[in-house]
PDB file of N, CA, C and O in Angstrom:
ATOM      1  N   UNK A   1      20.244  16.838   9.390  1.00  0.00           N
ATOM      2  CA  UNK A   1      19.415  16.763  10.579  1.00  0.00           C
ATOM      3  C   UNK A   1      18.056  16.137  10.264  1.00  0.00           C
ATOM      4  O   UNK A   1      17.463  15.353  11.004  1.00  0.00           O
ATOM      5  N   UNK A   2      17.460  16.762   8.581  1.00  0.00           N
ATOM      6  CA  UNK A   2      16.398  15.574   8.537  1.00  0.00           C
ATOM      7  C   UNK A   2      16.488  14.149   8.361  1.00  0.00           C
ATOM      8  O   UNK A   2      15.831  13.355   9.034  1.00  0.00           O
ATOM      9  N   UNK A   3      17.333  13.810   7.423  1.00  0.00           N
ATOM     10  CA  UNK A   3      17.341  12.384   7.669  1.00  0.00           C
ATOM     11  C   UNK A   3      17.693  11.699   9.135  1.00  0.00           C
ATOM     12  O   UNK A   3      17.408  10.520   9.345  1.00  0.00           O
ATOM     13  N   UNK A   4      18.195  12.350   9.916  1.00  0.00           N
ATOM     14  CA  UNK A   4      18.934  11.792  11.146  1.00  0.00           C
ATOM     15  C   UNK A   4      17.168  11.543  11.719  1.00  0.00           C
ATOM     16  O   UNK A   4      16.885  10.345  11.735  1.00  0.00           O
ATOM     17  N   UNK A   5      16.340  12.207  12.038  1.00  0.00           N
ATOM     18  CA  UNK A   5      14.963  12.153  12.641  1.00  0.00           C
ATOM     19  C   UNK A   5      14.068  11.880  11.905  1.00  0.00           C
ATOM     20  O   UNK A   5      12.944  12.017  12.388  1.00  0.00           O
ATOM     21  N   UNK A   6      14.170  11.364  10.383  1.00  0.00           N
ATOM     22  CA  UNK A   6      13.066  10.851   9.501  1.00  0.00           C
ATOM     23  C   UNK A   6      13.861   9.019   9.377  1.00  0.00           C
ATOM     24  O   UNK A   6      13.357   7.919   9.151  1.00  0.00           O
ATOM     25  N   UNK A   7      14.958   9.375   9.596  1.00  0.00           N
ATOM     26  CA  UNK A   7      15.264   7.821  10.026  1.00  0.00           C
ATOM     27  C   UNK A   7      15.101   7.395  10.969  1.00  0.00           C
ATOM     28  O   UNK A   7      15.745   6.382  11.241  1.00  0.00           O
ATOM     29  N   UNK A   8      14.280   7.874  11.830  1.00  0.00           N
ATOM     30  CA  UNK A   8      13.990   7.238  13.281  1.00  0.00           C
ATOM     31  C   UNK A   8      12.481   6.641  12.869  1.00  0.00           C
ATOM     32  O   UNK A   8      12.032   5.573  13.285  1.00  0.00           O
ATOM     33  N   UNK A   9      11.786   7.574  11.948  1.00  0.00           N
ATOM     34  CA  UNK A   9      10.584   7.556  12.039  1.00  0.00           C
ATOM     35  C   UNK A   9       9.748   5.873  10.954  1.00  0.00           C
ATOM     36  O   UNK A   9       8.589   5.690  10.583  1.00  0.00           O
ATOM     37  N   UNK A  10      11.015   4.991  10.788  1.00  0.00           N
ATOM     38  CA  UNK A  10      11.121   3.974   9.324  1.00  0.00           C
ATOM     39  C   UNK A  10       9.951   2.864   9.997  1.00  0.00           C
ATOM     40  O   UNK A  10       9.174   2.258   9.259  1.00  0.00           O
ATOM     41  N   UNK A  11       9.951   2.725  11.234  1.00  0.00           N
ATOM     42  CA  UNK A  11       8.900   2.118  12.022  1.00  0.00           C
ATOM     43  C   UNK A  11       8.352   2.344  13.219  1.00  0.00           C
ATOM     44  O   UNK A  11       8.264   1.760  14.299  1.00  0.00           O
ATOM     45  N   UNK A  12       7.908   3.633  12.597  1.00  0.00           N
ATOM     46  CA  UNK A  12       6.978   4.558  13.970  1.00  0.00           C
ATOM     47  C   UNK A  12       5.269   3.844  13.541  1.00  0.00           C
ATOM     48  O   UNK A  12       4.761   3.540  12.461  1.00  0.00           O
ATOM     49  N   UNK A  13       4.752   3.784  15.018  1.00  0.00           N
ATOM     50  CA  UNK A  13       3.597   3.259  14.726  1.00  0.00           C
ATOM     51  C   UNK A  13       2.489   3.919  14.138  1.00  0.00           C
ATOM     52  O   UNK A  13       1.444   3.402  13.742  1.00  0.00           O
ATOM     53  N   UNK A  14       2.968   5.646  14.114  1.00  0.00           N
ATOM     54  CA  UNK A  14       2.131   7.295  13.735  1.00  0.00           C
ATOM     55  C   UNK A  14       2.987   7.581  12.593  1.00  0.00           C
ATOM     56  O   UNK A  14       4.179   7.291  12.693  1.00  0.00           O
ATOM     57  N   UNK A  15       2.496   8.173  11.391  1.00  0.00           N
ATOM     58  CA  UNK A  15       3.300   8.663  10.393  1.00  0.00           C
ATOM     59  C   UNK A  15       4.749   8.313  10.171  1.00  0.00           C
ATOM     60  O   UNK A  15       5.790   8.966  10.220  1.00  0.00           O
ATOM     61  N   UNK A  16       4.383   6.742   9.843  1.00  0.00           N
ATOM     62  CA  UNK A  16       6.168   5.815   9.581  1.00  0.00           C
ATOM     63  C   UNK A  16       6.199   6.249   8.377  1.00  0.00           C
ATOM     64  O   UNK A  16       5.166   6.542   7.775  1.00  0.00           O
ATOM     65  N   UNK A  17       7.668   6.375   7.737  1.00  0.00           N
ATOM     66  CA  UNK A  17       7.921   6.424   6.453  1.00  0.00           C
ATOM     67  C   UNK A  17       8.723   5.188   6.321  1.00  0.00           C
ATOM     68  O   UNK A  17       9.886   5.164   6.726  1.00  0.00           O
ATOM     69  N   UNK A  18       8.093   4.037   5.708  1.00  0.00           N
ATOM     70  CA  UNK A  18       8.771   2.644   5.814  1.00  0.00           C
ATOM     71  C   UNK A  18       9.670   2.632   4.748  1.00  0.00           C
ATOM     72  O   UNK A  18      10.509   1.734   4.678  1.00  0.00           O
ATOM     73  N   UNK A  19       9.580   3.803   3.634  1.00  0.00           N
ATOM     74  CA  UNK A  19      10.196   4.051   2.220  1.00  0.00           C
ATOM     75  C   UNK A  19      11.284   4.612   2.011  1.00  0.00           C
ATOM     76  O   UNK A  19      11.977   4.632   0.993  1.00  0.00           O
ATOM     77  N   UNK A  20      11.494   5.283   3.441  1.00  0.00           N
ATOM     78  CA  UNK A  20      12.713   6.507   3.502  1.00  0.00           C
ATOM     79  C   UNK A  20      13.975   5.877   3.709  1.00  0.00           C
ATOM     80  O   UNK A  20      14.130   5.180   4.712  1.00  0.00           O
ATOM     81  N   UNK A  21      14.807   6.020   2.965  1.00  0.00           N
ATOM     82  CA  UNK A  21      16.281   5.874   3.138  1.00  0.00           C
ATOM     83  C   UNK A  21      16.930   7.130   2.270  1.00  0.00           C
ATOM     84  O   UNK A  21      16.479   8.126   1.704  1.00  0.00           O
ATOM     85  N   UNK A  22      18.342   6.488   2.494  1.00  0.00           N
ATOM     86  CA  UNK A  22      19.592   7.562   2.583  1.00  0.00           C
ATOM     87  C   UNK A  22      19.032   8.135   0.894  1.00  0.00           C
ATOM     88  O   UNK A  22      18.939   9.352   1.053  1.00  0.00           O
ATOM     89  N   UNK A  23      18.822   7.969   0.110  1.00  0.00           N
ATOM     90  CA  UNK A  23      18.736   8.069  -1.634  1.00  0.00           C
ATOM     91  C   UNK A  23      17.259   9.054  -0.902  1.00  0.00           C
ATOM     92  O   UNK A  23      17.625  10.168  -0.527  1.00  0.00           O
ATOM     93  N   UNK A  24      16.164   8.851  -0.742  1.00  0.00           N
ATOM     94  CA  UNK A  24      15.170   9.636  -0.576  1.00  0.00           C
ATOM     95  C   UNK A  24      15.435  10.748   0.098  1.00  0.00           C
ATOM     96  O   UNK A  24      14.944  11.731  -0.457  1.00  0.00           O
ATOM     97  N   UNK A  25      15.815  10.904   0.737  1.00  0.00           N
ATOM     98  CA  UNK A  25      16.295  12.066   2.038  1.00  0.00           C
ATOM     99  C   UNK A  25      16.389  13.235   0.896  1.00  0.00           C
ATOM    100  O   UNK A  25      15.383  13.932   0.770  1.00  0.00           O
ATOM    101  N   UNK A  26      17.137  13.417   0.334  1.00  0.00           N
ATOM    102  CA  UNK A  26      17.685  14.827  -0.554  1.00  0.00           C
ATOM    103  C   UNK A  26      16.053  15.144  -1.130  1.00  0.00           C
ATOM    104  O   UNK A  26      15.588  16.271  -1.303  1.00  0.00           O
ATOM    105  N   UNK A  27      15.382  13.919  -1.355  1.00  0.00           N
ATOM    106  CA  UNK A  27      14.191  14.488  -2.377  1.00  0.00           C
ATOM    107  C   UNK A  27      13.090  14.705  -1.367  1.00  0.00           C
ATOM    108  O   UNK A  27      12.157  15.295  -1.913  1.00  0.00           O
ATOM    109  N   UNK A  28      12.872  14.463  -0.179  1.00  0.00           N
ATOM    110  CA  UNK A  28      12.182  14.710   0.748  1.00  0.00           C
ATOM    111  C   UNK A  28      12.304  15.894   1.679  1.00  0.00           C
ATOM    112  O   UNK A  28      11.362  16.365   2.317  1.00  0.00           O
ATOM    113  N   UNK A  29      13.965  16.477   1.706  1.00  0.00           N
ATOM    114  CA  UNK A  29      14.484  17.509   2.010  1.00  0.00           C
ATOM    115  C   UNK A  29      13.994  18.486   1.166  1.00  0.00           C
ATOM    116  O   UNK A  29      13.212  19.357   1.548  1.00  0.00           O
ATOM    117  N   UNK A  30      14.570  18.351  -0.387  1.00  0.00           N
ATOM    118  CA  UNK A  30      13.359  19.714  -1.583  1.00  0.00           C
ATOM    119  C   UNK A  30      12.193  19.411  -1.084  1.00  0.00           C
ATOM    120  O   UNK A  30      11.756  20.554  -0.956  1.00  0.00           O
ATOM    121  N   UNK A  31      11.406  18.767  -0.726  1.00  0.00           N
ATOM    122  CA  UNK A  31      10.136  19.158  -1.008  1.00  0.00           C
ATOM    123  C   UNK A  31       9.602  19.661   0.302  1.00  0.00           C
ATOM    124  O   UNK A  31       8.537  20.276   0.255  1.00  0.00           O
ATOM    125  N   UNK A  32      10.201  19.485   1.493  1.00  0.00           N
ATOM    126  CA  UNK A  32       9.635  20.164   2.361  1.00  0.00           C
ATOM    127  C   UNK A  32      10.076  21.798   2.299  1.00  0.00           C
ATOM    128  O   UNK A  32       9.156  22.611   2.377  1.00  0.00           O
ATOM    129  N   UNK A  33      11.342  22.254   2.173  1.00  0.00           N
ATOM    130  CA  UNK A  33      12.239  23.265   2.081  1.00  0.00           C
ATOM    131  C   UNK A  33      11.059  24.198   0.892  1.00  0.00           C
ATOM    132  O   UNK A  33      10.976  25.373   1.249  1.00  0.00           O
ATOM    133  N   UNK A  34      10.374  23.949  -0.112  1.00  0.00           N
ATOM    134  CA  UNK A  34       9.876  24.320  -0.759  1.00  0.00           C
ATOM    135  C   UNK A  34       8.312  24.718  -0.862  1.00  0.00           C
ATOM    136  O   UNK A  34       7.666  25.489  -1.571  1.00  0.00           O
ATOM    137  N   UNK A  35       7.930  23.560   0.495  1.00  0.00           N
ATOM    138  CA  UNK A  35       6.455  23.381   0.884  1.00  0.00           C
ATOM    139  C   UNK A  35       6.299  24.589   1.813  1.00  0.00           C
ATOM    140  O   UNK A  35       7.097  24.771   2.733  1.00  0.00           O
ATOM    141  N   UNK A  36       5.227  25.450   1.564  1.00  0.00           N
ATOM    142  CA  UNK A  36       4.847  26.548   2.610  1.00  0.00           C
ATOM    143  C   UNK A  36       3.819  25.716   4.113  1.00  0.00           C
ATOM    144  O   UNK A  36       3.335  26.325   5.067  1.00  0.00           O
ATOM    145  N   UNK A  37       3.770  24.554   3.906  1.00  0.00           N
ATOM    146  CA  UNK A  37       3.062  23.740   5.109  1.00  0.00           C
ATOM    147  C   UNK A  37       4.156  23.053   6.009  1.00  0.00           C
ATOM    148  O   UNK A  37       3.573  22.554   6.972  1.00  0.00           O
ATOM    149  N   UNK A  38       5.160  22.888   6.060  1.00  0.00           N
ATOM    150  CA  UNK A  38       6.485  22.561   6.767  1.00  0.00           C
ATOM    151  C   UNK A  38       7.190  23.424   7.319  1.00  0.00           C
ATOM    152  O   UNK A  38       7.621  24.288   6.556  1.00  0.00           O
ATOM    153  N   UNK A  39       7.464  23.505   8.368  1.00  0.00           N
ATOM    154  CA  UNK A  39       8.288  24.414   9.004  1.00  0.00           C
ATOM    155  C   UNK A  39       9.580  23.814   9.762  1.00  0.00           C
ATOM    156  O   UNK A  39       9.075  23.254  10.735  1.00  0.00           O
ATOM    157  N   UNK A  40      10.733  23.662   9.827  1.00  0.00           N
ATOM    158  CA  UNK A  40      11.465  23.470  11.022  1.00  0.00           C
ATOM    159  C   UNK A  40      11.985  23.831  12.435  1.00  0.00           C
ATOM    160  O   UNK A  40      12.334  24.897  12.943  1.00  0.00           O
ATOM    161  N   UNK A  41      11.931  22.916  12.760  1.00  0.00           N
ATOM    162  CA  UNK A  41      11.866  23.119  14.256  1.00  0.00           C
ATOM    163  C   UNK A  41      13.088  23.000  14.824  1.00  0.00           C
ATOM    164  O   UNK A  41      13.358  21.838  15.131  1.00  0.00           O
ATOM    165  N   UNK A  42      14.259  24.135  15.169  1.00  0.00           N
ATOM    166  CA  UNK A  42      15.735  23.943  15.090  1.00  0.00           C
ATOM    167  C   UNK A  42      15.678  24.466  17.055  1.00  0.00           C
ATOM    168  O   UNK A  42      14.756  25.047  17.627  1.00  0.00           O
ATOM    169  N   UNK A  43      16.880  24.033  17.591  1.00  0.00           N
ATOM    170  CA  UNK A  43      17.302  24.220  18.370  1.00  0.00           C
ATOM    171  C   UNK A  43      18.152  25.726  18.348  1.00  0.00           C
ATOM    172  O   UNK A  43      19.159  25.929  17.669  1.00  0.00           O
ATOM    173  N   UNK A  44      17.248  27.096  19.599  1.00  0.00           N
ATOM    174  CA  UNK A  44      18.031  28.580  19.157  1.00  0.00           C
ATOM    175  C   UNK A  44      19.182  28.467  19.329  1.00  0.00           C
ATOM    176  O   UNK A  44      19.769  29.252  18.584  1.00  0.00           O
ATOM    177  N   UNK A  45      20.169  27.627  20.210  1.00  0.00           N
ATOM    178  CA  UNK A  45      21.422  27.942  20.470  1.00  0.00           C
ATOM    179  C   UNK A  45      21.981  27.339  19.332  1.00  0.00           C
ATOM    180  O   UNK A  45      22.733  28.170  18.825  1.00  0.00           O
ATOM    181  N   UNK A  46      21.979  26.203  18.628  1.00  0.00           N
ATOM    182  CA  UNK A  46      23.121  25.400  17.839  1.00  0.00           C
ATOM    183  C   UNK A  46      22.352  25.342  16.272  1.00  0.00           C
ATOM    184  O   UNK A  46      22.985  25.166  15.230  1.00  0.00           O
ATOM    185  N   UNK A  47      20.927  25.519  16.343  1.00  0.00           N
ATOM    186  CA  UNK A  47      20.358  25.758  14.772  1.00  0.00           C
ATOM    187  C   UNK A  47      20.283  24.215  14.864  1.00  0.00           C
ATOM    188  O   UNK A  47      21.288  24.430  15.540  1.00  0.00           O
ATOM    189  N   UNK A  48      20.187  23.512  14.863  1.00  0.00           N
ATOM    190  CA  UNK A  48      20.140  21.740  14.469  1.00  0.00           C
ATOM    191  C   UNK A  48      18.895  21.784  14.118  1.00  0.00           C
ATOM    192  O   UNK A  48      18.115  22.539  14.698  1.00  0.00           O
ATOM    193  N   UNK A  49      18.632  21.234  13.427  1.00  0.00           N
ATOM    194  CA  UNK A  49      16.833  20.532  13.086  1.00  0.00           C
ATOM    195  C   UNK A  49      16.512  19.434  13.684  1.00  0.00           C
ATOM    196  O   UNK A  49      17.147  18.416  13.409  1.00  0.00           O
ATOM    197  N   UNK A  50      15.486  19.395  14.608  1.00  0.00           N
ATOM    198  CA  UNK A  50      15.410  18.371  15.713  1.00  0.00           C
ATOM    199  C   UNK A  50      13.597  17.777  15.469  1.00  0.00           C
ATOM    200  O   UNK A  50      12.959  16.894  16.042  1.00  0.00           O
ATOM    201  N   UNK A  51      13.223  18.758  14.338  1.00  0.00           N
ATOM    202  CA  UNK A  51      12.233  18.328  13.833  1.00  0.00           C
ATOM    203  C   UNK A  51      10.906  18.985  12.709  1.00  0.00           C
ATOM    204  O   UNK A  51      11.267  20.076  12.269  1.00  0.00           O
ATOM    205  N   UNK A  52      10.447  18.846  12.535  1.00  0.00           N
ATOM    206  CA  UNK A  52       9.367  19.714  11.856  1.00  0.00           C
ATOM    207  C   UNK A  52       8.034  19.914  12.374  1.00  0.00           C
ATOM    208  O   UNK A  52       7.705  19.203  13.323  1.00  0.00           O
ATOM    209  N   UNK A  53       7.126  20.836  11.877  1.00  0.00           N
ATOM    210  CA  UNK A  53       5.714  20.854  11.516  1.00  0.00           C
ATOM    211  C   UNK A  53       5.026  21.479  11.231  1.00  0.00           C
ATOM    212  O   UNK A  53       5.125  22.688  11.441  1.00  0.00           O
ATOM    213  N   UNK A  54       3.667  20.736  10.410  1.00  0.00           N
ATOM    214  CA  UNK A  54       3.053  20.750   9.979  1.00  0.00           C
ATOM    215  C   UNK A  54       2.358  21.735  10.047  1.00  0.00           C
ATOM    216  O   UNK A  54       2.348  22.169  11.199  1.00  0.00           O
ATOM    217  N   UNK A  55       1.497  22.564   9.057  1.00  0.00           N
ATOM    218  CA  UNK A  55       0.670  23.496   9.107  1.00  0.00           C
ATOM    219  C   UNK A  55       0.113  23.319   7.770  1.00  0.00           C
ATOM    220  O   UNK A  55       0.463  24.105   6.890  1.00  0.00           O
ATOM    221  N   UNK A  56      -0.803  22.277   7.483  1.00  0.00           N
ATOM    222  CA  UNK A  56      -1.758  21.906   6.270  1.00  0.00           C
ATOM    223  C   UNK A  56      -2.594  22.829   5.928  1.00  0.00           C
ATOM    224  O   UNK A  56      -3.056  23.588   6.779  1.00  0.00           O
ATOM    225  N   UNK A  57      -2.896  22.908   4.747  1.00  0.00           N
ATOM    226  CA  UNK A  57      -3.696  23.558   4.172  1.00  0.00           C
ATOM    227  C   UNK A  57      -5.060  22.434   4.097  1.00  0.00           C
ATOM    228  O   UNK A  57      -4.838  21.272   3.754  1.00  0.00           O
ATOM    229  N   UNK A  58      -6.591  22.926   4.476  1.00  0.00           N
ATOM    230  CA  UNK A  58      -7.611  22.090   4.508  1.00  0.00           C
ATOM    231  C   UNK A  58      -9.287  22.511   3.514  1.00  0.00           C
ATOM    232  O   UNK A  58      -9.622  23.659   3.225  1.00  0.00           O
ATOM    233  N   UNK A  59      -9.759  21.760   3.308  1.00  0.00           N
ATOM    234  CA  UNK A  59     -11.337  22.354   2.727  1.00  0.00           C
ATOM    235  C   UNK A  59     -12.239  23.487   4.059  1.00  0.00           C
ATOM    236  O   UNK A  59     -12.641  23.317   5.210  1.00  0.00           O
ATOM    237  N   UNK A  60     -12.224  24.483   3.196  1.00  0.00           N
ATOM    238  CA  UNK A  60     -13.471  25.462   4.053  1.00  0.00           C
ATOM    239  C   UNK A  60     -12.443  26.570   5.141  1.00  0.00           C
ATOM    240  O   UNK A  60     -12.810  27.110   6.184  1.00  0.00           O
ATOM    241  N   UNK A  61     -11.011  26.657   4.429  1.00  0.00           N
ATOM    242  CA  UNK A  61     -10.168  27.564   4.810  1.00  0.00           C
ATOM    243  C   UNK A  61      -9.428  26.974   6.396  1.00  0.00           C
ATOM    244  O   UNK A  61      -8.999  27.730   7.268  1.00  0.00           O
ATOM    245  N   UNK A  62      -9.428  25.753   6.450  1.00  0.00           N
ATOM    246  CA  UNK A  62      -8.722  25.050   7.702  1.00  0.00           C
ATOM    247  C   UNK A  62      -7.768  24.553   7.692  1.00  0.00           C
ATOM    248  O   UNK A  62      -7.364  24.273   6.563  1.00  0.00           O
ATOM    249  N   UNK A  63      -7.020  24.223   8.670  1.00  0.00           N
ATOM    250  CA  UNK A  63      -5.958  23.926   9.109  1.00  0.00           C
ATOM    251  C   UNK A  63      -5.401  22.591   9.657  1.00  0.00           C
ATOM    252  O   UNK A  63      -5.881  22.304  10.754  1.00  0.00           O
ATOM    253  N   UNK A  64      -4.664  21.861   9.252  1.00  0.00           N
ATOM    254  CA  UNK A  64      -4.256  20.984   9.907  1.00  0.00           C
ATOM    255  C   UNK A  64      -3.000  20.745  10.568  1.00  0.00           C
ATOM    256  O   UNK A  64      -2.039  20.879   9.810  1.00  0.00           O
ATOM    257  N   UNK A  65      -2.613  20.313  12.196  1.00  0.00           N
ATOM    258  CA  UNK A  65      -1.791  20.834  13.117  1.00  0.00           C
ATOM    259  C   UNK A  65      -0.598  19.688  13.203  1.00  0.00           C
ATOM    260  O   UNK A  65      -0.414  19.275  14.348  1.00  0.00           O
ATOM    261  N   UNK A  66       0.034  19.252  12.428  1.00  0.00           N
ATOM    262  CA  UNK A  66       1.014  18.064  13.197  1.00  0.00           C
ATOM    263  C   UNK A  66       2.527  18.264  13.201  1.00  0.00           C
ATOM    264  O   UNK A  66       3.173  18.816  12.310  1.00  0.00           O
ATOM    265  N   UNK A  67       2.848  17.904  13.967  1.00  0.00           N
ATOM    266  CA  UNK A  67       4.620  17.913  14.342  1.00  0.00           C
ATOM    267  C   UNK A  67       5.590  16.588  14.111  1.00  0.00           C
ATOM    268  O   UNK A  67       4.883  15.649  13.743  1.00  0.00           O
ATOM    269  N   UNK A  68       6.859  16.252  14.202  1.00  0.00           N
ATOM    270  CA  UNK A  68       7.264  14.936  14.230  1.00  0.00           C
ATOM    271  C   UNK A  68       8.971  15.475  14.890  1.00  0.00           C
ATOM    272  O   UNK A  68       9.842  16.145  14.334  1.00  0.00           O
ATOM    273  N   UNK A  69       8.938  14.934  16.079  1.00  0.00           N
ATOM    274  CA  UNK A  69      10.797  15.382  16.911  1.00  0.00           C
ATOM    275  C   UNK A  69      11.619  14.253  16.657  1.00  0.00           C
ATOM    276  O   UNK A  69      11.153  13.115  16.710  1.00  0.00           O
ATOM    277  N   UNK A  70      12.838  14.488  16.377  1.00  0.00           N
ATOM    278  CA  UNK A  70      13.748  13.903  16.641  1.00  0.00           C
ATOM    279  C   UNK A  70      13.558  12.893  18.535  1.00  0.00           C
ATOM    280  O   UNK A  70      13.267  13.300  19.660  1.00  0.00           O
ATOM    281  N   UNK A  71      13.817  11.879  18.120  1.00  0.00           N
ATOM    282  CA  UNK A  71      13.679  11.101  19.651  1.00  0.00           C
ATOM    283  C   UNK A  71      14.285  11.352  20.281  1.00  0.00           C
ATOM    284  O   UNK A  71      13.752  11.428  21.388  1.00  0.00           O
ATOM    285  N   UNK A  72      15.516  11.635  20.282  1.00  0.00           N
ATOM    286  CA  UNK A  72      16.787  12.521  21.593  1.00  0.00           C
ATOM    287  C   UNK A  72      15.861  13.856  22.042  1.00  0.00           C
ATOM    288  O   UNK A  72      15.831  14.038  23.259  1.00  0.00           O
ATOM    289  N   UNK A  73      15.219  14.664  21.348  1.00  0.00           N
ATOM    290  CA  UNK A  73      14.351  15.486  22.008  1.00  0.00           C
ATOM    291  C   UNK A  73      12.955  16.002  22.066  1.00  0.00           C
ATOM    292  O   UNK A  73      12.301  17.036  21.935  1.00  0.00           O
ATOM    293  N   UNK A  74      12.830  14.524  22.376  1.00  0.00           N
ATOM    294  CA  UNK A  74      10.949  14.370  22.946  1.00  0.00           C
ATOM    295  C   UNK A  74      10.538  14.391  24.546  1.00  0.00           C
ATOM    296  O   UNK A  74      11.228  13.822  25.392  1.00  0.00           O
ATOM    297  N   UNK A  75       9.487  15.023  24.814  1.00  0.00           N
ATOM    298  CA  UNK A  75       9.440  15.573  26.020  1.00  0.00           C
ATOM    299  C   UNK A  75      10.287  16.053  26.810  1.00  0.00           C
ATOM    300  O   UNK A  75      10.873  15.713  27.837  1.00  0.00           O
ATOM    301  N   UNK A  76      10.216  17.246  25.863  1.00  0.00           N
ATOM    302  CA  UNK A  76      11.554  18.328  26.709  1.00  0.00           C
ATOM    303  C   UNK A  76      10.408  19.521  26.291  1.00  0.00           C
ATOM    304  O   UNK A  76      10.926  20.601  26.575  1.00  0.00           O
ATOM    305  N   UNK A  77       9.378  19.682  25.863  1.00  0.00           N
ATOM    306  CA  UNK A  77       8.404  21.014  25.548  1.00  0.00           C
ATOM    307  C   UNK A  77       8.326  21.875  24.413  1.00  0.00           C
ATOM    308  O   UNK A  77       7.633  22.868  24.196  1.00  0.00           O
ATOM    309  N   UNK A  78       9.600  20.991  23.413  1.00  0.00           N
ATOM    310  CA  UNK A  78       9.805  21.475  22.135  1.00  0.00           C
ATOM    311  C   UNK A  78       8.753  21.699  21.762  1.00  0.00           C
ATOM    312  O   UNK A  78       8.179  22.780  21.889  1.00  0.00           O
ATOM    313  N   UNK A  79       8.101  20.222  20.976  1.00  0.00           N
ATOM    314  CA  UNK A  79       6.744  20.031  20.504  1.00  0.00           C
ATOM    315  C   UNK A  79       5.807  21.270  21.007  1.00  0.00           C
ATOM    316  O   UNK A  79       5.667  22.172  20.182  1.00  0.00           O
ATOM    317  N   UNK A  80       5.172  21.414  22.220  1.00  0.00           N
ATOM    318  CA  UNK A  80       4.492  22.888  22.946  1.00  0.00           C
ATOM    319  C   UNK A  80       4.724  23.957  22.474  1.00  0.00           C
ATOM    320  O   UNK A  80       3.812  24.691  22.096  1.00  0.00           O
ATOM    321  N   UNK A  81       6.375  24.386  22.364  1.00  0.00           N
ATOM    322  CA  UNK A  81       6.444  25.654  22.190  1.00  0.00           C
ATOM    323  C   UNK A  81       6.208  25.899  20.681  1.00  0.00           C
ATOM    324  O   UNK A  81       5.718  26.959  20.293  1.00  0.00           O
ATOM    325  N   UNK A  82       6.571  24.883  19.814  1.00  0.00           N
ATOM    326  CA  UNK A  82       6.598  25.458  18.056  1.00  0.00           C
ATOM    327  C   UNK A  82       5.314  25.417  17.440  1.00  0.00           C
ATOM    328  O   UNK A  82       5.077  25.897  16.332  1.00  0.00           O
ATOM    329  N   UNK A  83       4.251  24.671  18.382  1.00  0.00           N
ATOM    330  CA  UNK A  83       2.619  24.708  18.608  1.00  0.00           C
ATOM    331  C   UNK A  83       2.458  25.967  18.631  1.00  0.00           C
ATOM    332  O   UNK A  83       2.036  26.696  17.734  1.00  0.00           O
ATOM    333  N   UNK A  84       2.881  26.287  19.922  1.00  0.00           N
ATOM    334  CA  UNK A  84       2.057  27.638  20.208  1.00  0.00           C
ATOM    335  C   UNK A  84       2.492  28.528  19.082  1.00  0.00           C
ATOM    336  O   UNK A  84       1.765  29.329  18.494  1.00  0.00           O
ATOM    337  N   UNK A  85       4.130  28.229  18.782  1.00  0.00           N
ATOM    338  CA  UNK A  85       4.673  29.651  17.713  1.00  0.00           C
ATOM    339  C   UNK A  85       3.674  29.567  16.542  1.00  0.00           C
ATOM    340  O   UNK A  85       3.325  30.510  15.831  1.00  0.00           O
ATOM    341  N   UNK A  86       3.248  28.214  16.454  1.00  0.00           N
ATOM    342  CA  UNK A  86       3.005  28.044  14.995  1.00  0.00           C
ATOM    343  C   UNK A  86       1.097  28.717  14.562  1.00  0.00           C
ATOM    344  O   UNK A  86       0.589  29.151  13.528  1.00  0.00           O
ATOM    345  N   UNK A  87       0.646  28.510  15.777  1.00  0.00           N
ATOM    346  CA  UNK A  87      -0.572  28.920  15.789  1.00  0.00           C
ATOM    347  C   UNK A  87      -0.760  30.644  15.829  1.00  0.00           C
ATOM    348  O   UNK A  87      -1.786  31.213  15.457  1.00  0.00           O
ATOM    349  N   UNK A  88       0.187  31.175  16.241  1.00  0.00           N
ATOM    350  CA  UNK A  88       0.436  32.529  16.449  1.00  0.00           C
ATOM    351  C   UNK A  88       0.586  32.764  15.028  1.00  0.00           C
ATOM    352  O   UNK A  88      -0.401  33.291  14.514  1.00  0.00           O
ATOM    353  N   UNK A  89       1.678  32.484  14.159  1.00  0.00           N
ATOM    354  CA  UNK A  89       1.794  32.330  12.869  1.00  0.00           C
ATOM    355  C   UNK A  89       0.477  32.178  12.261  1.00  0.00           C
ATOM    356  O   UNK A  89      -0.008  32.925  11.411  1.00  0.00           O
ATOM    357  N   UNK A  90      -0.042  31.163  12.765  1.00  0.00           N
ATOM    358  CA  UNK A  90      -1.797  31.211  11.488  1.00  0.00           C
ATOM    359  C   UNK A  90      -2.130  32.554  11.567  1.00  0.00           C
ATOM    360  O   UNK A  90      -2.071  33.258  10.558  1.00  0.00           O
ATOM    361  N   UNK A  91      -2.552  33.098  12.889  1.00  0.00           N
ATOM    362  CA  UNK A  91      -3.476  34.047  13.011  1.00  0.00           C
ATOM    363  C   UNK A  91      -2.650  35.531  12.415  1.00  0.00           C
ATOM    364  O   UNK A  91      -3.291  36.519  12.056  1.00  0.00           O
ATOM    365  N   UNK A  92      -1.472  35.476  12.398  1.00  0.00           N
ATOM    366  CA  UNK A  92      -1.257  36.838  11.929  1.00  0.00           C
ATOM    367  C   UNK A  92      -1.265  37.282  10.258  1.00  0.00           C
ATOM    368  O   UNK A  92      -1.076  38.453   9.930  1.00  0.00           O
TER     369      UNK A  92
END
């Protein structure tokens, strides 16, 4: 499911990965799976990974907020809701 939506992203005009192909995927897969700043963003009924995000670690104890969806499901409110989950998550 990640490569399926990090291969969309090979010439996005926002956070392209122009480098990513099929051979990178597995090593880009460990390192997010392992990163406590990545989260996935799965669909509750079927579990699919339709996308990730971000929750950076920053200077002076801050945060940095970004997401990236699969294009089959952009503006449907995904993005919104794993925001809000995810900010709920900081604070607890």
């Amino acid at each position: 499911d990640l490569r399926e939506y990090m291969l969309q992203r090979i010439d996005a005009e926002f956070e392209g990965y122009p480098d990513f192909k099929k051979e990178k995927s597995k090593e880009e897969i460990k390192f997010r799976a392992e990163s406590d700043e990545f989260f996935a963003i799965e669909l509750k009924e079927t579990h699919k990974v339709i996308g990730n995000i971000y929750l950076g670690k920053r200077e002076f104890n801050n945060r940095e907020l970004g997401y990236v969806l699969n294009e089959n499901y952009q503006n449907k409110g995904y993005g919104t809701q794993a925001s809000k989950a995810i900010v709920e998550y900081a604070f607890e």
